[in-house]
C-alpha positions in Angstrom: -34.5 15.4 122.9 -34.8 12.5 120.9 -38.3 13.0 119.4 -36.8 16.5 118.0 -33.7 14.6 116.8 -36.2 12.3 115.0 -38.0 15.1 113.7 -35.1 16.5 112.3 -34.4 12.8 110.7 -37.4 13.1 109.0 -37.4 16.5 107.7 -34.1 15.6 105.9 -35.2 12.4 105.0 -38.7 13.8 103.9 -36.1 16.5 101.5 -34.1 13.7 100.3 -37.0 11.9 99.1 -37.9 14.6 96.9 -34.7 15.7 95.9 -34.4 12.0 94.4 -38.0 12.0 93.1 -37.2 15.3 91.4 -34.0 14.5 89.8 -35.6 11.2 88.3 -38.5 13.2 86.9 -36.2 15.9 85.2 -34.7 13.6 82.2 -37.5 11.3 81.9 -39.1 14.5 81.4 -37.2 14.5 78.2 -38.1 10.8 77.6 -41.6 11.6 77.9 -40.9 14.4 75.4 -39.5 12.1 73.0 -41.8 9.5 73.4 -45.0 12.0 72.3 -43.0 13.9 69.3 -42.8 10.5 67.7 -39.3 10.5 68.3 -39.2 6.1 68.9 -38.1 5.1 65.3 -35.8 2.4 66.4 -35.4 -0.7 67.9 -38.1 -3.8 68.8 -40.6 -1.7 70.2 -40.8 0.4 67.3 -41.8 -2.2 65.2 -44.4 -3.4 67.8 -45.6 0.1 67.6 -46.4 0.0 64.1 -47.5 -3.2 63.4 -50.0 -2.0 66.3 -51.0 0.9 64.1 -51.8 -1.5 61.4 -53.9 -3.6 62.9 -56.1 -0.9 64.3 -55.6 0.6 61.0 -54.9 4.1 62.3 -51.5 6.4 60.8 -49.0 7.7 63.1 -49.4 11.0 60.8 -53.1 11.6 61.6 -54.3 13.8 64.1 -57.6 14.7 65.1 -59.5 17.9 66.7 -60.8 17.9 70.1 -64.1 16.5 69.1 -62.5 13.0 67.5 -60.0 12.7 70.0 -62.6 13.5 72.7 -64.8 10.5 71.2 -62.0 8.1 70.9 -61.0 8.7 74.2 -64.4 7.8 75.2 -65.3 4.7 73.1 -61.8 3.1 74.0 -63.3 3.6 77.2 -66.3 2.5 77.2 -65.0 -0.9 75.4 -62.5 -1.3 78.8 -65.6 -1.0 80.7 -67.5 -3.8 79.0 -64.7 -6.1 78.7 -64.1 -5.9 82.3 -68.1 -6.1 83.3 -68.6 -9.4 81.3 -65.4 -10.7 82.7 -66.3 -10.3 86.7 -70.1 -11.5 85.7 -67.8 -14.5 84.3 -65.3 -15.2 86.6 -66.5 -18.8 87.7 -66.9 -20.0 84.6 -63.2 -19.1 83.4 -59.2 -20.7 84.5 -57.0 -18.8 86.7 -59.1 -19.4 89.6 -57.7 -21.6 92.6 -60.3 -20.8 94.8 -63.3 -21.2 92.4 -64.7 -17.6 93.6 -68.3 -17.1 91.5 -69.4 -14.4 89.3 -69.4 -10.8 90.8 -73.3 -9.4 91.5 -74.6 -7.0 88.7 -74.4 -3.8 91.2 -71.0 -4.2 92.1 -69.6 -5.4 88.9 -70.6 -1.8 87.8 -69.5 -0.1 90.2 -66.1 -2.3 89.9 -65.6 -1.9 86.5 -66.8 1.3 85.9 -64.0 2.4 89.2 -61.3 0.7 87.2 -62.2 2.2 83.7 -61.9 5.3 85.6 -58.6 4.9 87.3 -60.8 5.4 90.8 -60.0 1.6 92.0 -62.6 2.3 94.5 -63.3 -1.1 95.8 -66.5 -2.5 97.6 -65.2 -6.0 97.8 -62.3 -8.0 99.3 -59.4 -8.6 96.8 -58.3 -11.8 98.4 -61.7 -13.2 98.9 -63.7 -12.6 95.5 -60.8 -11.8 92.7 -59.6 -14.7 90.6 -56.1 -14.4 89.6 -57.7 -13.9 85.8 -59.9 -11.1 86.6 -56.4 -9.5 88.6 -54.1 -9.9 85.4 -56.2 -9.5 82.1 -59.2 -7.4 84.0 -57.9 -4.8 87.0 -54.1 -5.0 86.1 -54.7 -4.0 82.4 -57.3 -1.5 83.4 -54.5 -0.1 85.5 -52.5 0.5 82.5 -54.9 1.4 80.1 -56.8 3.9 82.7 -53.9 5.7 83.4 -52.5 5.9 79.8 -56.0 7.8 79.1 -54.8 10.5 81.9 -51.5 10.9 81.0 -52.6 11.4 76.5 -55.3 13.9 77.4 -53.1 15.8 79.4 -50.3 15.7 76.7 -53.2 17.1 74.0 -53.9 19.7 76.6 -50.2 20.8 76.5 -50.3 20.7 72.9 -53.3 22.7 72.5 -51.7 25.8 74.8 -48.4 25.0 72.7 -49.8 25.1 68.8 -51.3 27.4 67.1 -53.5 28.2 64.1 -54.6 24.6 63.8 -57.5 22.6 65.0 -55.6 19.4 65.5 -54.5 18.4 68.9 -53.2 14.5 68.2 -54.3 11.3 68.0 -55.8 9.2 70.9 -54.4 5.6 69.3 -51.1 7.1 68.5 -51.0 8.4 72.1 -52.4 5.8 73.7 -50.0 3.4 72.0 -47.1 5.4 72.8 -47.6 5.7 76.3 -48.1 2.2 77.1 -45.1 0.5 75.0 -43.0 3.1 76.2 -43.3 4.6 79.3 -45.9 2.8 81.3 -44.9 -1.0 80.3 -40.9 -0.9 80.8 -41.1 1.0 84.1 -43.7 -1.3 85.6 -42.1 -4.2 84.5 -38.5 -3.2 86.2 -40.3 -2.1 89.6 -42.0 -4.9 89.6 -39.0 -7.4 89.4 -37.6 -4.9 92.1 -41.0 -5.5 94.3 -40.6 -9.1 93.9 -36.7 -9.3 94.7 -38.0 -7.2 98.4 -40.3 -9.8 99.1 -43.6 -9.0 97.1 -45.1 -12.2 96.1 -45.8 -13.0 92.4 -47.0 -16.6 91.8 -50.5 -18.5 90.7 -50.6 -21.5 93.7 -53.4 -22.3 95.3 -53.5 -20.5 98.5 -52.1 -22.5 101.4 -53.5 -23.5 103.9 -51.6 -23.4 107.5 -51.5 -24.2 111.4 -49.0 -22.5 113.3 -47.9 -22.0 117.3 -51.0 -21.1 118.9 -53.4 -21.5 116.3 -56.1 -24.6 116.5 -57.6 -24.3 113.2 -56.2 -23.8 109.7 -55.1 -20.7 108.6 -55.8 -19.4 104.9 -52.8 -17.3 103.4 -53.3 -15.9 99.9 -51.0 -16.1 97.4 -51.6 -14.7 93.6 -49.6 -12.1 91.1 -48.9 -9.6 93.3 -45.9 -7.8 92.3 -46.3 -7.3 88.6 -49.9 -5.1 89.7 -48.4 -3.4 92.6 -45.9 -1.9 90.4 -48.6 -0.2 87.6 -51.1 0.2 90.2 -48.4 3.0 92.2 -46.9 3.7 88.8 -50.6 4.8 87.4 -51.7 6.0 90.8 -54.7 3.5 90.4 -54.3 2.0 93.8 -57.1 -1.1 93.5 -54.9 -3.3 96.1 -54.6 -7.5 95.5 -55.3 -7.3 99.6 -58.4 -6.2 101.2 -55.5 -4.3 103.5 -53.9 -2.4 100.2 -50.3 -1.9 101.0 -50.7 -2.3 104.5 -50.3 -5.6 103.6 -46.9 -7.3 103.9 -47.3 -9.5 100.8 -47.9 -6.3 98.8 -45.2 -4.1 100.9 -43.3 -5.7 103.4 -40.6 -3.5 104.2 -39.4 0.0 104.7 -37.6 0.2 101.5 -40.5 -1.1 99.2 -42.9 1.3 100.7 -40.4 4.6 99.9 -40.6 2.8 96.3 -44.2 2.9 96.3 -44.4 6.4 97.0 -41.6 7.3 94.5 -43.7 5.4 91.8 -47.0 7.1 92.9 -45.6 10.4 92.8 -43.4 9.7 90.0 -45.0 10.5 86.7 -47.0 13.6 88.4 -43.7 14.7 89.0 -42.5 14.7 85.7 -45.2 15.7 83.7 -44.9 19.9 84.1 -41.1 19.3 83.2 -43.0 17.8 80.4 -44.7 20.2 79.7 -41.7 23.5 80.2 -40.4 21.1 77.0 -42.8 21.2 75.1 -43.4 25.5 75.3 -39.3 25.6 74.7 -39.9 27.3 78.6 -39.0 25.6 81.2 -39.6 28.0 83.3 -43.5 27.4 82.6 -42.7 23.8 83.7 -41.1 24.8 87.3 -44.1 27.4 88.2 -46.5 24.9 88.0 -43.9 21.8 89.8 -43.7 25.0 92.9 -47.4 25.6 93.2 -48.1 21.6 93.2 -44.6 20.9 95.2 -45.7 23.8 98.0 -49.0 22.1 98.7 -47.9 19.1 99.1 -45.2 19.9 101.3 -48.0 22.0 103.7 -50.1 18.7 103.5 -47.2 15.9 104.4 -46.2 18.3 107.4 -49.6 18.9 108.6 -50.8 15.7 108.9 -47.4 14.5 110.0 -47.2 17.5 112.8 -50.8 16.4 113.8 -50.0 12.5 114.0 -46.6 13.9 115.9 -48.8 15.6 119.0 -51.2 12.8 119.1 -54.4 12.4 121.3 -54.5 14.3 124.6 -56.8 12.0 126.3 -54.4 9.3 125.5 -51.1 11.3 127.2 -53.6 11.7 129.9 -53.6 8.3 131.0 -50.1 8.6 131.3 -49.1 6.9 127.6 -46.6 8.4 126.0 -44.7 8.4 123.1 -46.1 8.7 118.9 -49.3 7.4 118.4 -49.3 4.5 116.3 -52.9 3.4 115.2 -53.7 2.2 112.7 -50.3 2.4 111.4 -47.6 0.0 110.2 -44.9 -0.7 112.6 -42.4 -1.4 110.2 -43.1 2.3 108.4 -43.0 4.7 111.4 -44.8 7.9 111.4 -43.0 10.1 108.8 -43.5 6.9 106.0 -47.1 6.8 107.1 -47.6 10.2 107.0 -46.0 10.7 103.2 -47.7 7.7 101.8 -51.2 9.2 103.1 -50.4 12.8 101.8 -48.8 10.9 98.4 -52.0 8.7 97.8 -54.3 11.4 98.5 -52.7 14.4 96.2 -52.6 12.2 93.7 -55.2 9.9 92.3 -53.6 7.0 93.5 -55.9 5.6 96.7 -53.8 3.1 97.6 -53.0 2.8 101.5 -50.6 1.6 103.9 -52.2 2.4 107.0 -55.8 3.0 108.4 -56.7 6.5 107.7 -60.0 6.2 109.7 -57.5 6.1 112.4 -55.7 9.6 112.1 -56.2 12.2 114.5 -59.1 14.5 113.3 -56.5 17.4 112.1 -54.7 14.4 110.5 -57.3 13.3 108.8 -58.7 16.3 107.2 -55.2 16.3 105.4 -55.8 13.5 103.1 -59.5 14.8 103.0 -58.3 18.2 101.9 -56.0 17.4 99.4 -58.4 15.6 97.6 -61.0 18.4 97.5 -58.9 20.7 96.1 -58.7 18.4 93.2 -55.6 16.4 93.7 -53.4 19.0 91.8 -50.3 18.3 94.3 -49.0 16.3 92.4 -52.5 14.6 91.2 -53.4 11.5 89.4 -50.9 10.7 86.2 -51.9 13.3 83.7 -55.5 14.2 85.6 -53.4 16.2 88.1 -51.9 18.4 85.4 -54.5 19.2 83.3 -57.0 20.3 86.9 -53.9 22.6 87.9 -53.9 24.1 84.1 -57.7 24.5 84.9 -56.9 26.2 88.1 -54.0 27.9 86.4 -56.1 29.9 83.5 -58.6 30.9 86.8 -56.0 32.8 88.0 -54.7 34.3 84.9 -58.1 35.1 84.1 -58.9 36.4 88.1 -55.5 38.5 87.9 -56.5 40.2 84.2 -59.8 40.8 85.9 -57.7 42.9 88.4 -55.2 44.8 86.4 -58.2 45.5 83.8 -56.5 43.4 81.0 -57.6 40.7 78.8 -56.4 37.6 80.2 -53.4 35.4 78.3 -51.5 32.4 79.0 -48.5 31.8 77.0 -49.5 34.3 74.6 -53.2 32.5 74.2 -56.1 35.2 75.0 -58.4 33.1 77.6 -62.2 34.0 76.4 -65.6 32.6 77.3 -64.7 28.9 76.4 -61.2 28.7 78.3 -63.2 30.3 81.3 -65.8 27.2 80.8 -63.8 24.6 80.4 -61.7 25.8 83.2 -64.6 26.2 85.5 -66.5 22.5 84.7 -62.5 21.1 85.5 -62.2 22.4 89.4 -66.3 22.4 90.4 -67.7 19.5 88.8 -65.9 16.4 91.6 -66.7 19.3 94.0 -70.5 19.8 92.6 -70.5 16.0 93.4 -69.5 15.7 96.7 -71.8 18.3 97.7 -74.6 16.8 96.3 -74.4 13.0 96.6 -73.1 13.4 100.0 -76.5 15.5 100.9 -78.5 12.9 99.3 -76.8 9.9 101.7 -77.6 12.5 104.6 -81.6 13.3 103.8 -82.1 9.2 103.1 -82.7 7.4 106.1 -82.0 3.7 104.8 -78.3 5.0 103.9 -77.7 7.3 107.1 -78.4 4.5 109.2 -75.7 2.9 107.6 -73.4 5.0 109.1 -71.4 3.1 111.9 -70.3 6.6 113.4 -72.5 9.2 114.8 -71.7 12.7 115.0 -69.0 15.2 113.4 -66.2 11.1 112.0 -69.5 9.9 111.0 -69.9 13.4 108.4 -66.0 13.1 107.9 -66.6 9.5 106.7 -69.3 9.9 104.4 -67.3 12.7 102.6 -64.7 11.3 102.3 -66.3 8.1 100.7 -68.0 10.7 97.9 -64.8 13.1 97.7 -62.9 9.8 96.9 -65.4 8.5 94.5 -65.7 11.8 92.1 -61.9 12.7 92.3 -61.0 8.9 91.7 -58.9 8.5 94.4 -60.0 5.5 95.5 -58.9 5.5 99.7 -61.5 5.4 102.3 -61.8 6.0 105.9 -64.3 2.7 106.3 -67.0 3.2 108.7 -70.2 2.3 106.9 -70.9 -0.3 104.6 -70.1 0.8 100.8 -71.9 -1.9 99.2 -75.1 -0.9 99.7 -77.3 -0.4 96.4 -77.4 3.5 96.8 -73.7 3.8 97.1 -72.9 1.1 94.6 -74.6 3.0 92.0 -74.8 6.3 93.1 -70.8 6.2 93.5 -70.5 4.5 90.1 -72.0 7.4 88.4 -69.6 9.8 91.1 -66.3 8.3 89.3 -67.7 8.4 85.4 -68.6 12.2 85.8 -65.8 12.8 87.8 -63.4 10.8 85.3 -64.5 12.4 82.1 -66.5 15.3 81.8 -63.3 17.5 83.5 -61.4 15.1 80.4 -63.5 16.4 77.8 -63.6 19.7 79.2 -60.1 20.5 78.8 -60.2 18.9 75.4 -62.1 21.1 74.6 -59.9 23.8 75.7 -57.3 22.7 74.1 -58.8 22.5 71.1 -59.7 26.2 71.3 -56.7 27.5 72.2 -54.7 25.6 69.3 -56.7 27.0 66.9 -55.8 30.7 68.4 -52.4 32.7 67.0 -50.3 33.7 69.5 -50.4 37.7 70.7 -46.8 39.1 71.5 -45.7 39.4 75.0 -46.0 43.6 75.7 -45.6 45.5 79.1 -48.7 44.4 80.3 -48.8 40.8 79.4 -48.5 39.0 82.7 -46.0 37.1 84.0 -47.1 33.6 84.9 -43.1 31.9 85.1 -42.8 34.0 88.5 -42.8 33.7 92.1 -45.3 36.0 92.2 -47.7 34.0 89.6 -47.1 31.6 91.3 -48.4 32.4 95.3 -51.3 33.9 93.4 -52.4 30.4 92.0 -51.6 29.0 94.9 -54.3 31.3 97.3 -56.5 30.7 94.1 -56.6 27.1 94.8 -57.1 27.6 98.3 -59.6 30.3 98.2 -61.8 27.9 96.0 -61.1 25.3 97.8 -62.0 26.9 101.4 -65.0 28.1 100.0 -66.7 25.5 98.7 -65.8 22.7 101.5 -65.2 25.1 104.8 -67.8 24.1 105.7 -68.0 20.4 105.7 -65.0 20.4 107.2 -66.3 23.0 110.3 -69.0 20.5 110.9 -66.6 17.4 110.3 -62.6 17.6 111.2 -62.7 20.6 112.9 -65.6 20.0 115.1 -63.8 16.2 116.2 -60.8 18.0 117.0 -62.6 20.1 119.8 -64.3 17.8 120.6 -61.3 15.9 121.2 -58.9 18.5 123.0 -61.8 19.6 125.0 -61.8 16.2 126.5 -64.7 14.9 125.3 
């Protein structure tokens, strides 16, 4: 009786959640709208914005094709990447270090910067033990911003692309870029993280102290460090890199109840917000709630999953006569159903930030979070990288229907040709592509197999997981084997940076095609893609793709650990 009363708690508390989410994301919707249509022209931060302009000497006018924005895109890029590789090879020669950490090693200062360039934040080293408090601030928390500002403009050209026509201009990355930052990304971070701080998330630059308390006989190092003003952009950017080896399982990074249901609201926030964005800027908003159902659907099937899986448990645990909800490897102070949302929330999105130990989840648990990354983290996915893989996933399906009615495909009155169809395809199987490959690699070389703590079907669950996390730029892992070796290092380096940007420049490239297209008039057989209908077709789309390509990785992985395990085994 009072496990289905608690059930029924979290169901409504689980609705309420997104209720709240979904009301915030509707006028900053508008915000956002405003923001990108250049639509800022007063006030202080206007006049930082263009004093910005003229120091990178760039006009708010200008716009660009797909090819220069594609290529500013990348060179801002590739300048975050350097910056942030000379300062971790640095580090022990510069201030802002307490605890005189060294320099970081060549391998995994690439693999470092390259996972924050890439808003991955895949990490193969201990926050608290080889991060100075300068590389935090001016190198992961600025990467955090800047990283996720990339995500959010591309996928603003991509909805400006579908939305124009008759032009070959689709904006202007430093104009974009700008915009997003000042506006959106800098205020909110900096409210939630005075919010963090006022809950009890640490933000200081002591030394770390040193302490002896009841029970202990030798000193006790607690870290301190500027916690709260990265905790706030690294949910808000769904980077997830944590200050704490234990991400936000830590208490110092999210030490209560409340703070953690902020943390998922800012993961989950801007994903939220940017098909509303998006409805806006076609003048129908209906186009902005079919693709806020498909992603809301999915992610609703993956928070109950994993939480219904968590909920029954291990059999060979009630056998011994303990009952109750199985709590490893979670947090105490979140319960089950918080657990459960922040896994599902970190994993549809790009985010990878944790608050418990997902190595721990039941097999059927854990093929959640595994699952919702392989299909491409569209539910809600990474700020902006979520929305422009579901319009890739989207024109698959208008392009898969037309196929079926024997009509030329269109989406919002754009025909969708050979280059759409591309574009579309390199988007959803590229990360896939990856994982496949890389992860039969690890498998076929015996100095990384052995590295593999875990025989067996976890052991295969692990290693995907590590590759599906590294080329969708999550970021989360399920642990197990050791990540800094040299293969993984590099080998998962190059996972993120194809990962990160060759979907990117594929749907530039998309949307530069389709802005330079007139739009056709709707007729009796143009199909509708604002529908119900539309919108459980994209929906099986996703899943068909996704259960093709990964069925059976997770056969030989999840599925297999789960018999295993109710068989009693």
């Amino acid at each position: 009786m009072m496990i289905t009363q608690s059930v029924t708690m979290d169901g409504l508390m689980l609705i309420l959640f997104l209720v709240i989410v979904t009301g915030v994301a509707l006028p900053l919707s508008n915000f956002f709208f405003r923001v990108f249509s250049g639509d800022m022209s007063r006030g202080i931060l206007s006049h930082i914005e263009k004093t910005i302009y003229r120091l990178i000497e760039t006009d708010s006018d200008r716009e660009e094709g797909w090819r220069g924005y594609a290529q500013d895109m990348l060179i801002f890029n590739c300048i975050g990447f350097v910056i942030l590789f000379i300062l971790l090879l640095l580090q022990g020669f510069l201030p802002f270090n307490p605890q005189n950490f060294g320099a970081f090693d060549l391998l995994t200062a690439i693999n470092t910067a390259t996972s924050f360039v890439t808003n991955t934040n895949w990490q193969v080293y201990s926050g608290e033990t080889a991060a100075s408090y300068l590389t935090q601030m001016a190198g992961f928390t600025v990467q955090n911003f800047l990283s996720s500002a990339t995500g959010i403009c591309i996928a603003i050209a991509v909805m400006r692309g579908i939305t124009r026509q008759s032009t070959d201009k689709i904006g202007n990355f430093w104009v974009d870029m700008t915009r997003c930052t000042l506006y959106i990304l800098l205020p909110i971070a900096f409210v939630f993280a005075l919010i963090l701080a006022s809950q009890g998330v640490i933000q200081n630059l002591d030394p770390y102290v040193q302490a002896t308390g009841h029970g202990l006989h030798e000193q006790q190092t607690i870290a301190m460090g500027p916690v709260a003003s990265q905790e706030a952009v690294k949910e808000l950017g769904t980077n997830g890199g944590g200050f704490f080896n234990a991400n936000s399982a830590h208490p110092f990074e999210n030490p209560t109840s409340l703070t953690n249901l902020i943390e998922v609201f800012l993961i989950l926030l801007i994903p939220v917000t940017l098909p509303f964005v998006f409805g806006r800027m076609t003048g129908r908003m209906w186009q902005g709630w079919m693709i806020y159902t498909v992603m809301l659907i999915l992610f609703l099937g993956g928070v109950c999953t994993l939480y219904a899986a968590e909920l029954a448990g291990n059999p060979l645990v009630k056998e011994l006569g303990v009952s109750g909800i199985s709590m490893e490897g979670k947090e105490v102070r979140f319960g089950l159903w918080e657990s459960s949302l922040f896994a599902t929330s970190t994993t549809a999105t790009s985010c990878g930030a944790v608050n418990s130990m997902h190595d721990s989840l039941t097999p059927l648990g854990g093929l959640v979070p595994l699952f919702m990354m392989l299909l491409g983290e569209v539910a809600f996915g990474g700020v902006g990288s979520g929305f422009y893989t579901m319009i890739g996933f989207v024109v698959l399906s208008v392009f898969i229907a037309g196929l079926m009615i024997g009509r030329t495909p269109e989406y919002l009155g754009k025909k969708i040709e050979i280059l759409e169809m591309r574009a579309a395809v390199i988007t959803v199987l590229v990360p896939g592509v990856l994982v496949l490959l890389f992860s039969g690699i690890a498998l076929v070389l015996p100095n990384v197999s052995e590295l593999m703590k875990n025989p067996g079907p976890h052991g295969l669950s692990e290693l995907i997981y590590a590759f599906a996390s590294m080329s969708q730029n999550n970021g989360s892992a399920f642990a197990g084997f050791d990540a800094s070796n040299a293969f993984y290092t590099l080998i998962g380096a190059l996972a993120m940076a194809i990962g990160r940007f060759v979907p990117a420049v594929a749907m530039l490239a998309m949307a530069g095609s389709l802005a330079q297209k007139k739009k056709v008039p709707p007729s009796s057989g143009t199909l509708p893609t604002a529908s119900i209908t539309f919108s459980i077709w994209t929906i099986l789309v996703i899943l068909i793709i996704g259960a093709l390509t990964f069925f059976p990785l997770f056969a030989m992985g999840p599925i297999v650990e789960h018999l295993i395990m109710t068989g009693g085994v």
